[in-house]
C-alpha positions in Angstrom: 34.1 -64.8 -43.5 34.5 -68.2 -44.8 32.0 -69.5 -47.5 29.2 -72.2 -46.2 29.8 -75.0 -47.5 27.2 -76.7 -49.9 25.7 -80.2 -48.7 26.3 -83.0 -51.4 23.0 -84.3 -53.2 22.3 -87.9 -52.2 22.9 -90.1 -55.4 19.4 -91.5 -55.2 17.3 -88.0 -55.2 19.2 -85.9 -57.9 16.1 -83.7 -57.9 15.0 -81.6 -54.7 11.4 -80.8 -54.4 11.2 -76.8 -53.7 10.2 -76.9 -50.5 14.0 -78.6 -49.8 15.6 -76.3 -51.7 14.3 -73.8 -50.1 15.1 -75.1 -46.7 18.3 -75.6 -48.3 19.0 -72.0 -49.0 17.4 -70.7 -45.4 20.3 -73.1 -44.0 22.8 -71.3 -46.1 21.3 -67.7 -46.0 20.8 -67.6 -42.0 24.8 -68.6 -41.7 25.6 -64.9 -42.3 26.6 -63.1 -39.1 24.7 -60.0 -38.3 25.4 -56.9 -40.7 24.6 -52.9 -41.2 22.9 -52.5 -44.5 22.4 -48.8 -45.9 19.4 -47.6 -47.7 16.3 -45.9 -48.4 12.9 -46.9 -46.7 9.9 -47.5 -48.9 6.7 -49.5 -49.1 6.7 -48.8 -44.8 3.5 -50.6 -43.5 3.0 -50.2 -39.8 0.5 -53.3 -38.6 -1.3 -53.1 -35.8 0.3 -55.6 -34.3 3.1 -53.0 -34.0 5.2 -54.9 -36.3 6.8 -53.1 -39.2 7.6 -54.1 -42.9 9.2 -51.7 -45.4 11.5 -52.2 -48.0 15.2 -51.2 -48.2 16.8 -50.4 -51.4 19.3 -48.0 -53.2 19.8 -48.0 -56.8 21.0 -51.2 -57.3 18.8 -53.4 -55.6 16.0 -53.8 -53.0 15.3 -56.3 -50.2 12.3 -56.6 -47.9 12.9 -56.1 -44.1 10.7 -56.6 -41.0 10.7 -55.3 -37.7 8.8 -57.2 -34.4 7.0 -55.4 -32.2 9.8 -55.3 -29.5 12.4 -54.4 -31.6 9.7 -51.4 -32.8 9.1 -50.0 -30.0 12.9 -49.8 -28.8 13.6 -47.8 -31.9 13.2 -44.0 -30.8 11.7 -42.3 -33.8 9.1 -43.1 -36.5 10.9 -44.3 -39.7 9.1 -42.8 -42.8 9.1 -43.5 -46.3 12.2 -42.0 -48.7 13.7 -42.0 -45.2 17.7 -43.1 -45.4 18.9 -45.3 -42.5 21.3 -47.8 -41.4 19.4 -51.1 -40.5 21.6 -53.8 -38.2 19.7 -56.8 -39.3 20.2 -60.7 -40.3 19.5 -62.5 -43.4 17.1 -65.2 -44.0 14.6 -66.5 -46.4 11.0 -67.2 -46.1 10.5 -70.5 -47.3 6.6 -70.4 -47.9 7.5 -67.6 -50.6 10.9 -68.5 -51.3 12.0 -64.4 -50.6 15.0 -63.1 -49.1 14.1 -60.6 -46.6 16.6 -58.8 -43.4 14.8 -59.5 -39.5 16.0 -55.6 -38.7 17.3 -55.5 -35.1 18.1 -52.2 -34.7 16.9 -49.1 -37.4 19.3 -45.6 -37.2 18.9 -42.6 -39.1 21.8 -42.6 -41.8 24.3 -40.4 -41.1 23.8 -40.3 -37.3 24.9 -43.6 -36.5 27.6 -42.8 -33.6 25.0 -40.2 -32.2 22.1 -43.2 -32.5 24.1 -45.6 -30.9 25.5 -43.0 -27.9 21.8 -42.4 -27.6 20.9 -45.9 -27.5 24.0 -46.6 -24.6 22.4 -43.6 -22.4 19.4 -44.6 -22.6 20.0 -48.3 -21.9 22.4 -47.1 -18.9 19.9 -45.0 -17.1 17.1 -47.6 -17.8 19.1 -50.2 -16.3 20.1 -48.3 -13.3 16.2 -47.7 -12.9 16.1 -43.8 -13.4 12.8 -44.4 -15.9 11.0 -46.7 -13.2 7.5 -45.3 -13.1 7.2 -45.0 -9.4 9.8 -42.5 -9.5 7.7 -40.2 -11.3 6.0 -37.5 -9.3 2.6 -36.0 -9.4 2.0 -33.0 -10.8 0.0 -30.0 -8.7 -3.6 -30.3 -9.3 -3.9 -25.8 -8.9 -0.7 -24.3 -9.9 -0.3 -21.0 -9.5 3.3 -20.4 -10.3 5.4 -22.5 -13.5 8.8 -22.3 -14.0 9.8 -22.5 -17.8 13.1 -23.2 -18.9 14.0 -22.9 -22.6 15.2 -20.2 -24.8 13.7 -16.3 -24.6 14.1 -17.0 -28.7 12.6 -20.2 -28.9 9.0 -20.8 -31.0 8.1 -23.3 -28.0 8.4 -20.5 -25.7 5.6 -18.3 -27.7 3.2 -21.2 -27.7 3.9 -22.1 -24.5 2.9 -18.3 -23.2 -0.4 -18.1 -25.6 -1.6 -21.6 -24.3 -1.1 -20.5 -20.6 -2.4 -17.0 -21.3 -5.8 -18.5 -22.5 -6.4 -21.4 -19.9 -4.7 -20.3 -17.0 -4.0 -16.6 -17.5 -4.2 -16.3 -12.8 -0.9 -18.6 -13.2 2.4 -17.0 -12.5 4.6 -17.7 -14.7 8.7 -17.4 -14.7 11.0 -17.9 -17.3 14.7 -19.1 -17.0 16.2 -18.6 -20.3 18.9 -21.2 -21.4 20.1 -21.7 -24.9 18.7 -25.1 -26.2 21.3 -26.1 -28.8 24.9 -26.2 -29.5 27.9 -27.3 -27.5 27.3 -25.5 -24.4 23.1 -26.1 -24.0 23.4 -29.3 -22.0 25.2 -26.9 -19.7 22.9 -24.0 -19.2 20.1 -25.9 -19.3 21.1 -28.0 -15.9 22.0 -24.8 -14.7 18.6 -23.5 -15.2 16.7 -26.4 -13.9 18.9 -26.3 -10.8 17.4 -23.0 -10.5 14.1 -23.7 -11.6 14.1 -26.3 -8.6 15.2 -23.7 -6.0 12.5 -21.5 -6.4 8.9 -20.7 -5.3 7.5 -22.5 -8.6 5.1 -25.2 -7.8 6.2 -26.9 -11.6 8.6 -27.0 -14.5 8.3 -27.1 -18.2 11.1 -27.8 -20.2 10.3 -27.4 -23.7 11.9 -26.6 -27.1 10.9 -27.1 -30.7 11.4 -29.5 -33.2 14.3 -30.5 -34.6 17.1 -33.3 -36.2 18.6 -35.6 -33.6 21.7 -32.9 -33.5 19.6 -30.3 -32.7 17.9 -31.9 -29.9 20.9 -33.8 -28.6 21.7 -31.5 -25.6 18.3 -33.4 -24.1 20.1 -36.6 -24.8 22.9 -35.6 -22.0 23.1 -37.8 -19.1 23.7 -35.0 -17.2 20.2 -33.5 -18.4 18.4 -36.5 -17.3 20.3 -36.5 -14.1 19.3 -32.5 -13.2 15.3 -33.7 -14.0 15.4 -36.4 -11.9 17.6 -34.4 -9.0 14.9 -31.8 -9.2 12.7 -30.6 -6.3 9.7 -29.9 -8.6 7.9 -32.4 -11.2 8.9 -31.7 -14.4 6.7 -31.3 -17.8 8.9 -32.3 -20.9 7.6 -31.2 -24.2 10.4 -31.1 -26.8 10.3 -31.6 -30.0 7.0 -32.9 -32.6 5.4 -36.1 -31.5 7.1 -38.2 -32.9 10.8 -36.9 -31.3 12.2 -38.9 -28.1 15.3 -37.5 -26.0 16.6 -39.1 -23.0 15.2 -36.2 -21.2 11.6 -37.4 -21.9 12.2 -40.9 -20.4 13.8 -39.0 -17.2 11.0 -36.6 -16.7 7.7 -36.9 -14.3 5.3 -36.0 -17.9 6.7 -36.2 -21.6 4.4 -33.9 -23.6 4.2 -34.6 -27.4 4.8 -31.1 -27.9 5.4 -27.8 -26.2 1.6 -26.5 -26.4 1.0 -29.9 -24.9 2.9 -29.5 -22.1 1.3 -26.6 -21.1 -1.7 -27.7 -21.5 -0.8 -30.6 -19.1 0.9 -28.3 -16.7 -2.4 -27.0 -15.4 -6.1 -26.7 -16.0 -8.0 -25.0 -17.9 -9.7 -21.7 -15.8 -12.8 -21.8 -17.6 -13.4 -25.3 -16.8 -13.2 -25.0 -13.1 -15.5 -22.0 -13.3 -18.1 -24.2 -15.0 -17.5 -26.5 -12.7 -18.0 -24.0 -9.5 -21.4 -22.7 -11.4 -22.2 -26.7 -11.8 -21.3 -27.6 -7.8 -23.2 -24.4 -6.5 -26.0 -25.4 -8.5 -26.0 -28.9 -7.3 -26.0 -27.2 -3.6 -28.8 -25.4 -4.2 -31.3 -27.8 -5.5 -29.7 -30.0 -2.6 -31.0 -27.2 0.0 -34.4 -26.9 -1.5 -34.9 -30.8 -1.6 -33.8 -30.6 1.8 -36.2 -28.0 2.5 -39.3 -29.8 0.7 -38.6 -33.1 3.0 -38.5 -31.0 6.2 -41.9 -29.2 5.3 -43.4 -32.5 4.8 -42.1 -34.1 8.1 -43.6 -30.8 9.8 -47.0 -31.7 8.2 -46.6 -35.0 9.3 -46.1 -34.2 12.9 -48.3 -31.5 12.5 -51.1 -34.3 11.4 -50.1 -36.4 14.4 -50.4 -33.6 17.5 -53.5 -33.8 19.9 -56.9 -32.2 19.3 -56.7 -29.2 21.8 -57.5 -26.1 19.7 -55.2 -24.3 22.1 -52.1 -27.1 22.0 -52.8 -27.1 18.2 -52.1 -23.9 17.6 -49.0 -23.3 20.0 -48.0 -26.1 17.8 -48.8 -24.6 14.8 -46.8 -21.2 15.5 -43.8 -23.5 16.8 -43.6 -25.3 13.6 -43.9 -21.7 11.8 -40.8 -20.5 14.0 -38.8 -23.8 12.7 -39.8 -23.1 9.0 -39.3 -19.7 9.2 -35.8 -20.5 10.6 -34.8 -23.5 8.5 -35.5 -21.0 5.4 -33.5 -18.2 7.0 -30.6 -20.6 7.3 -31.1 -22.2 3.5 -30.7 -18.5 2.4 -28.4 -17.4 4.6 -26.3 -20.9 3.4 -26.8 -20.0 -0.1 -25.7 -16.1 0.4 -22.7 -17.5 1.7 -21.8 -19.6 -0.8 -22.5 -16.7 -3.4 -20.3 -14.4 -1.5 -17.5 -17.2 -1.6 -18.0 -17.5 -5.0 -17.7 -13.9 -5.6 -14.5 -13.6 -3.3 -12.8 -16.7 -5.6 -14.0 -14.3 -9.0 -12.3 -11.3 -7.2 -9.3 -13.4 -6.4 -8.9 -14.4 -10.1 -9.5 -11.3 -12.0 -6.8 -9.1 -10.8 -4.7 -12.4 -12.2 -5.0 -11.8 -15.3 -2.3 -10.7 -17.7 -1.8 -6.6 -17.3 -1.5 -5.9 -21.0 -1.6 -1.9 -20.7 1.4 -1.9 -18.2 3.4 -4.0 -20.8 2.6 -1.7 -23.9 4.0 1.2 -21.7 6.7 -0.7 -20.9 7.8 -1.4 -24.3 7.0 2.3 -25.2 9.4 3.2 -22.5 12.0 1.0 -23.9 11.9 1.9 -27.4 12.2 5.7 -26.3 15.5 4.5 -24.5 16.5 2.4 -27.3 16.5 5.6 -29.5 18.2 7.6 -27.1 21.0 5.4 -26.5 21.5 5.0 -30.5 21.6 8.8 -31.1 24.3 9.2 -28.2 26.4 6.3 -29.6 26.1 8.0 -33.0 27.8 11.3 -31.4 30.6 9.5 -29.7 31.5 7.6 -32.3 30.9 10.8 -34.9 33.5 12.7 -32.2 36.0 9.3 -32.3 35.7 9.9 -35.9 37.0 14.0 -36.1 39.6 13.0 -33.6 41.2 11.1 -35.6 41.2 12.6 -38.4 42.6 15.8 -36.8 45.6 13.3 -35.9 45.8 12.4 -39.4 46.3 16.1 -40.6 48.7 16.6 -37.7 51.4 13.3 -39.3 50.5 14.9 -42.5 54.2 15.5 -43.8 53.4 18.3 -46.4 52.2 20.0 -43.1 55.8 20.1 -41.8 56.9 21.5 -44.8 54.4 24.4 -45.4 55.9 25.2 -42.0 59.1 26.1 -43.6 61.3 23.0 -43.6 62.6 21.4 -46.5 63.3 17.1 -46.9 66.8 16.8 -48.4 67.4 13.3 -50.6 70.8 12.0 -52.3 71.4 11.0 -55.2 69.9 7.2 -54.2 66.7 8.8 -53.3 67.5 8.0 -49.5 66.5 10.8 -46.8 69.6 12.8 -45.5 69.8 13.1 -41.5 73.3 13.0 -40.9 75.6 16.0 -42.2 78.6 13.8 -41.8 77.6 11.6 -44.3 78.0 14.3 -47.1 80.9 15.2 -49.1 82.1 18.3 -51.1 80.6 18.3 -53.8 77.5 15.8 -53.8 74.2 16.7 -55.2 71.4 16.7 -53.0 67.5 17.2 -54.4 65.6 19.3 -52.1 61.6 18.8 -51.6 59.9 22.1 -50.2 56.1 22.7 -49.5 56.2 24.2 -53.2 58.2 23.1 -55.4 61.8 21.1 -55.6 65.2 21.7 -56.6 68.9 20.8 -56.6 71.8 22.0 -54.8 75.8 21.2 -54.3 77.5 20.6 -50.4 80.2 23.1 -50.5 
């Protein structure tokens, strides 16, 4: 990069006032082409404008840095202070202050630069081709009653996920589709799973994990991921990660959750609530029956009031309009005993829903009991593998050969003799036998 070159001082102004100057040196700073900086963020202000301004410095030196609000909101995690990152940014000078300071473009974690900017390709790929547009994103169920959940049987999300469900919604079926959620092979498996998730009776998805570093979550970064969400049957509920993570997969799904309790808590409502709310609507209907009630008692006293003066058409009058009131209570009772018995065949409905914790006690009680069972038996076969061989041992044992009666002949090298015709007259040999050894002479 070739150095700027320095404008020549007129002849008649040999002094610059400092506004000039620092005009002057903008002119010359903002000629440098756009450049990664590495560093450690400090002094992080977040306006609420939703700009950003921080500082960026190692242990040589320090420069302010600013981020607009488009830029910001582009950036795909929440930068913190004592935070290192790689900052794509251009150089300029504010001339009010006369301090240098870096417009950031672009903000990466350090480190994870090619992942950050694979991320960022993704993303803008799939954005552009419209797979984010909101009216793409389905509703979810108002009354679930069956969720399909697709993460690891390991995973911390998974526990959450269970205890949140279990408390507000514990009538909700619930099925799991295991699929690791890191490593090489996750993006994988968990595409396989949703494809799976999408084919069954389930009415919605959650796909959650916990929190992690950008290489632990990037399996939810595959296109392939985003693809399988989007391709699904069902809505899917995306709660991966702490608030403050974002994965390709929560752009692509119908609901991004901030975390995995939240996505639960999202997938379905909470069973006490409608209760309260039954108890509040049958309570409304009641005091709507009685009004009811009240207005058609007073417009039988008003026609009452209005009827001729005949004592005898007066009271076949009167005994008719006790025959309507009679019957217009009958029905208001018989209309609130039927809303009670509804009520109580919704609460029968619900109750044998709930979670049968007994069963799954003897269910793990059973298992344990196998679980020992299984570990004594391997115990004996391998305890058997074990005698076995050492009774094959004790059989190659060549001392056992010779208590047998033979004897293991060497010459004079020390080599073992198997061939009479290699001997000669005369040669000493040096027997080994089962007790003891000695010498001898071929004759």
């Amino acid at each position: 990069m070739s150095t700027p070159e320095i404008p020549a001082f007129p002849h008649a102004r040999p002094v610059l006032s400092v506004g000039e100057l620092n005009r002057l040196a903008r002119t010359l700073v903002e000629q440098l082409p756009l450049v990664w900086v590495t560093g450690e963020i400090s002094n992080l202000t977040c306006a609420a404008s939703g700009h950003m301004y921080f500082t960026l410095r190692d242990k040589d030196a320090q420069a302010r840095c600013t981020i607009w609000r488009g830029k910001a909101a582009l950036l795909g995690f929440r930068p913190e202070n004592g935070q290192k990152v790689e900052a794509r940014a251009l150089a300029t000078l504010y001339e009010a202050r006369g301090e240098f300071q870096l417009n950031v473009e672009t903000l990466r974690p350090a480190g994870l630069g090619r992942l950050f900017e694979r991320f960022t390709e993704i993303r803008g790929r799939l954005e552009a081709e419209g797979l984010f547009r909101a009216e793409m994103k389905r509703p979810l169920p108002i009354f679930p009653r069956h969720l399909a959940i697709v993460t690891s049987p390991q995973a911390a999300a998974l526990r959450d996920v269970l205890v949140t469900l279990a408390r507000r919604a514990p009538h909700v079926v619930l099925t799991l589709f295991p699929t690791p959620v890191q490593g090489e092979n996750a993006a994988d498996g968990i595409v396989q799973a949703l494809n799976a998730a999408s084919a069954s009776a389930c009415d919605t998805i959650i796909l959650c994990r916990g929190g992690g570093g950008l290489e632990d979550l990037w399996c939810f970064n595959e296109e392939r991921v985003a693809r399988a969400i989007r391709a699904s049957r069902l809505p899917v509920v995306c709660g991966i990660g702490h608030e403050t993570d974002f994965t390709i997969a929560d752009f692509a799904a119908d609901l991004r959750a901030p975390t995995p309790t939240s996505a639960a808590e999202q997938s379905c409502p909470d069973r006490q609530t409608l209760l309260n709310r039954l108890d509040t609507l049958g309570e409304r209907l009641q005091r709507r029956q009685e009004n009811r009630l009240i207005q058609w008692a007073g417009r039988l006293d008003a026609l009452a009031a209005r009827l001729p003066s005949p004592a005898r058409q007066l009271t076949t009058r009167r005994t008719h309009l006790a025959a309507l009131q009679s019957r217009l209570q009958y029905a208001g009772r018989r209309n609130r005993e039927t809303h009670v018995e509804r009520l109580a065949t919704l609460a029968a409905h619900l109750l044998p829903r709930r979670p049968a914790t007994a069963r799954g006690r003897e269910r793990l009680a059973s298992l344990s009991d196998r679980l020992a069972i299984a570990m004594e038996n391997r115990q004996a076969i391998r305890r058997q593998r074990l005698e076995q061989a050492a009774q094959s041992l004790r059989q190659l044992d060549p001392n056992a050969v010779l208590s047998r009666g033979y004897a293991l002949a060497l010459n004079a090298e020390g080599h073992i003799v198997r061939d009479a015709t290699t001997l000669t007259t005369g040669e000493q040999l040096h027997l080994k036998l089962a007790r003891g050894e000695t010498r001898v002479q071929v004759s």
